[in-house]
C-alpha positions in Angstrom: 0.0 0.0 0.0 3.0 2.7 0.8 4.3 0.8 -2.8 1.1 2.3 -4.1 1.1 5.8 -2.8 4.5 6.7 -3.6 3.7 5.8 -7.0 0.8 7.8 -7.0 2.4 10.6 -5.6 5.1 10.6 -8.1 2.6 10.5 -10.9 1.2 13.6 -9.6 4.7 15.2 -8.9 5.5 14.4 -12.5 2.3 15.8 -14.2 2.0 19.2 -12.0 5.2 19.5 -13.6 4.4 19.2 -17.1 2.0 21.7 -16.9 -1.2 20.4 -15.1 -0.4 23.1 -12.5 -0.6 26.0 -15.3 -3.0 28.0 -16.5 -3.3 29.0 -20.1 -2.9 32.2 -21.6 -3.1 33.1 -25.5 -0.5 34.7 -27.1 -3.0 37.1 -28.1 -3.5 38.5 -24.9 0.4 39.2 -24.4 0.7 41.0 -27.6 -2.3 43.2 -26.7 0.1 43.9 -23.4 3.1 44.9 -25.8 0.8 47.0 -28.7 -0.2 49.2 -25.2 3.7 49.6 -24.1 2.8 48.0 -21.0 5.4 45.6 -19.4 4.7 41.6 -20.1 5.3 39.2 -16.7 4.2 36.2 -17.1 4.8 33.2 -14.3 3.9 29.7 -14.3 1.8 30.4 -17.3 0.9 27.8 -20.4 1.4 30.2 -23.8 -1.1 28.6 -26.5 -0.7 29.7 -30.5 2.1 30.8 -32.1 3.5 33.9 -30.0 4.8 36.6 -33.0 6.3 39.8 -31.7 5.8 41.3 -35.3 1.8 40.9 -35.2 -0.1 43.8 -34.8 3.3 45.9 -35.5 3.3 49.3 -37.1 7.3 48.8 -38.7 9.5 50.9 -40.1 11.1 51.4 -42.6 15.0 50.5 -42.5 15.8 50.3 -45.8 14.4 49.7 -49.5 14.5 46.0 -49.1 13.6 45.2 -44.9 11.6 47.1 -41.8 11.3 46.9 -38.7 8.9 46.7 -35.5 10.1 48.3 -32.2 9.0 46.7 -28.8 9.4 49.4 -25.6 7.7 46.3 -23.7 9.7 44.7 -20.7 9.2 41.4 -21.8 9.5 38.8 -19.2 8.9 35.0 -19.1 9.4 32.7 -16.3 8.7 28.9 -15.9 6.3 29.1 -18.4 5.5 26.4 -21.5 5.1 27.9 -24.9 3.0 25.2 -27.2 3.6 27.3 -30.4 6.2 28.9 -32.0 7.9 31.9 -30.9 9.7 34.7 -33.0 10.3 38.0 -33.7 10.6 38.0 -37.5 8.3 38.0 -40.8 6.9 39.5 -43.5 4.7 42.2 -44.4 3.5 42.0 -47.8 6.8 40.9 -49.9 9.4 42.8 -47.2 10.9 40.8 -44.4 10.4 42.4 -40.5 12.8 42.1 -37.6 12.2 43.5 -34.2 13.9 45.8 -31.8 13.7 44.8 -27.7 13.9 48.6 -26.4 13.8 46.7 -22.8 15.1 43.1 -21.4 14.3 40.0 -23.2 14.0 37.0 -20.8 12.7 33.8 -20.9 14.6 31.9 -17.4 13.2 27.9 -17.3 10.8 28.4 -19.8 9.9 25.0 -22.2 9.5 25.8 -26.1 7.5 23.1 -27.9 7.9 24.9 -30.9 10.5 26.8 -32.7 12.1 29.8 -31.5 13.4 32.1 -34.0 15.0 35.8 -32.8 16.9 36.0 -36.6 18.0 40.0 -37.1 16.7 40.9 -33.4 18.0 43.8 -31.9 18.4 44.0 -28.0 19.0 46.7 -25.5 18.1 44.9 -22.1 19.9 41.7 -20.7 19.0 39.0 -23.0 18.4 35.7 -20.4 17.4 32.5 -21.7 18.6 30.1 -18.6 17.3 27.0 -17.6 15.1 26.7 -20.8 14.5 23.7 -23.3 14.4 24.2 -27.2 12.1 21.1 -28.4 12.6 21.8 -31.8 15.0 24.1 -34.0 16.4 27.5 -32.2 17.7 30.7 -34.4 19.7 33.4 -33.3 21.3 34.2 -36.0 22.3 38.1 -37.0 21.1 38.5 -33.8 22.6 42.3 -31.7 22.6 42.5 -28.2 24.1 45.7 -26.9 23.7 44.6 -22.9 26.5 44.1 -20.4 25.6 40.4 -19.8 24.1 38.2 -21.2 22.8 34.4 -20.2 22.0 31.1 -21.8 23.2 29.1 -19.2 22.1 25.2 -18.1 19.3 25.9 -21.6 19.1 22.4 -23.2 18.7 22.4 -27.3 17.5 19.2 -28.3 17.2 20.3 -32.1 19.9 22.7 -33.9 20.7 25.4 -32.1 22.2 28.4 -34.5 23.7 32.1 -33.5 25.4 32.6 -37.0 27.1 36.1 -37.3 25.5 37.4 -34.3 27.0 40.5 -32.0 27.4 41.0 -28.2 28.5 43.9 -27.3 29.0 42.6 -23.5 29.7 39.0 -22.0 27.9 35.8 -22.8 27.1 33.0 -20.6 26.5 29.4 -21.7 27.9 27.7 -18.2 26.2 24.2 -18.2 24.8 24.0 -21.1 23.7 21.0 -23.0 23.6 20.7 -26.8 21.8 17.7 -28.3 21.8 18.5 -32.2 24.3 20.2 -33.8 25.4 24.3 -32.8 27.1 27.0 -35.1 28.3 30.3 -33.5 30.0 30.6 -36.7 31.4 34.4 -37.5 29.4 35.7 -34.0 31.4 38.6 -32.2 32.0 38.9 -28.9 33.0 41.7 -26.9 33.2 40.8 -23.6 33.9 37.2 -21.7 32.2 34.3 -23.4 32.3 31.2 -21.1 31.4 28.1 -22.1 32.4 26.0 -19.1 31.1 22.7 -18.6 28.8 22.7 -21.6 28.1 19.2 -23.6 28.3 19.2 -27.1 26.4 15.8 -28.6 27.1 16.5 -32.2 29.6 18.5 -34.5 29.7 22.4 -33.1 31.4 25.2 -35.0 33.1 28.2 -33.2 34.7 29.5 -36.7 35.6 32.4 -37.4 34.4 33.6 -35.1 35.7 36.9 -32.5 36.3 37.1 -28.7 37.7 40.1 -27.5 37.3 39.2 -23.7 38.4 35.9 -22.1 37.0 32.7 -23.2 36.4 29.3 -21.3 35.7 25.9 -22.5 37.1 24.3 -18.9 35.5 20.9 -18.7 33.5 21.1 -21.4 32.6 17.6 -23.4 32.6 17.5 -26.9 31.3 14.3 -28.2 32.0 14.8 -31.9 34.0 17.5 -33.8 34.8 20.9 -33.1 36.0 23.7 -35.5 37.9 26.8 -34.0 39.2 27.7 -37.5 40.1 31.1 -38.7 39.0 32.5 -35.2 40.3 35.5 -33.1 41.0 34.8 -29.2 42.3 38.6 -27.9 42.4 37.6 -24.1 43.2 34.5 -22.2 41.6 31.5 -23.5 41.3 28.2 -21.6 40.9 25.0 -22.5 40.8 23.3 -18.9 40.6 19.2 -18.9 38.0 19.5 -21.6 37.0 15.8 -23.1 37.3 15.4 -26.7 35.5 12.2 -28.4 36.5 14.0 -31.9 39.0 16.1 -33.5 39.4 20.0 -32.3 40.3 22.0 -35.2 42.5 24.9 -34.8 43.6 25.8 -38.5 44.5 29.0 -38.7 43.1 30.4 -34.7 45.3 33.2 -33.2 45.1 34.0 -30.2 46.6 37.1 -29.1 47.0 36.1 -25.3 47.6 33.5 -23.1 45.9 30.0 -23.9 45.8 26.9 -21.9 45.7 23.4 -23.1 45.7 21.6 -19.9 44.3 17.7 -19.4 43.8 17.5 -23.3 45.1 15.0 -25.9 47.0 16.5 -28.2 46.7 14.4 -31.0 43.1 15.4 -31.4 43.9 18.8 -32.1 44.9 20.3 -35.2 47.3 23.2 -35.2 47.8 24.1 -38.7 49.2 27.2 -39.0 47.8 28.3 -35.7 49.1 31.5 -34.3 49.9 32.5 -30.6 51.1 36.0 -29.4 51.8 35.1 -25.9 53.2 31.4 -26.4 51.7 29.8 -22.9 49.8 26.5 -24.3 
């Protein structure tokens, strides 16, 4: 009988946290918030249809071919499940539309059942994505962020996860993250500190060509498959602390222009073809 209840019990645990304990909310509603200028916070919430920050947009015009929508909103998400998908790009007629955050961006232990897609977003506030699950495909690509920090720690991506040529103009956070499909932060820009400690790579993940300007970490993190530094720009102290490497580490072409460490790694899974170091500490 205690057998039983435990069981029970458990079940229930298990379902309140799937969303039996939510209450749902259309993404209507919140975009009626946001075409006000009022703040959106939203706790513990269950988001139903497809959530599109460019609905119900008056954009501008930014050049012959694109426009854009501008959000003053705070927009704030917490714990919440979104069953649709969520972006801040489209179309208007024939011209594409990206969107402008005036205010923070965040979406901390939030679950995404759809795609998420912030392609050509602009950002003033903290952008803060911890904690959260992308089900399917996640885009931030082109993306700007002009914050001091900003946070995508412990997310999980179960699909791909892309931030192709994006900018931060402060430090990025991915501490703890876990990457199921593949990830590109091909050509991105970095200003500040971009830390990738203890992140988990499953599949092939490309940092090419990419810039850091502050230091970078990728102590302890597990790559399970390949991993391509090529043609990239380290400016500060770089680390490379015990990481595990089930693939090759490709390092054609990297400089770094301060100190790196290669400590607890196995050398002969690294290519170093032509790769340059200013302060020779590896």
């Amino acid at each position: 009988m205690y057998r039983l209840v435990l069981l029970i019990v458990s079940a229930f645990i298990c379902f309140s946290c799937n969303g039996a304990d939510k209450k749902e909310i259309k993404a209507s509603e919140i975009l009626k918030l946001i075409k006000k200028d009022k703040p959106v916070h939203v706790v513990n919430k269950i988001i139903v249809n497809d959530l599109d920050f460019t609905v119900n947009s008056t954009p501008f015009i930014v050049n012959a071919n694109s426009l854009q929508n501008e959000i003053s909103s705070n927009i704030f998400f917490s714990n919440c499940i979104f069953m649709g998908k969520v972006t801040a790009n489209g179309k208007q007629g024939t011209l594409p539309v990206s969107t402008c955050f005036r205010n923070n961006l965040v979406f901390t232990d939030c679950d995404f059942r759809g795609e998420v897609d912030f392609e050509k977003t602009i950002v003033f506030g903290m952008v803060n994505f911890s904690k959260s699950v992308f089900g399917e495909n996640a885009n931030f690509n082109s993306m700007s962020v002009w914050s001091k920090d900003s946070y995508f720690s412990e997310v999980k991506a179960e699909k791909s996860f892309s931030m192709i040529y994006a900018s931060f103009y402060g430090n990025v956070y991915f501490l703890d993250a876990r990457f199921e499909d593949k990830a590109s932060f091909q050509e991105s820009s970095f200003k500040g500190k971009l830390n990738f400690n203890n992140s988990i790579f499953l599949q092939g993940v490309g940092f090419d060509l990419m810039e850091v300007c502050g230091a970078a970490f990728f102590n302890y993190a597990v790559f399970e498959n390949n991993v391509d530094f090529s043609f990239s720009r380290f400016l500060y102290t770089t680390e490379f602390i015990n990481p595990t490497l089930k693939g090759k580490a490709n390092f054609e072409k990297t400089f770094f222009l301060n100190t790196v460490r290669f400590e607890g790694i196995d050398t002969d899974r690294l290519i170093l073809t032509e790769t340059f170091y200013g302060n020779k500490t590896h």
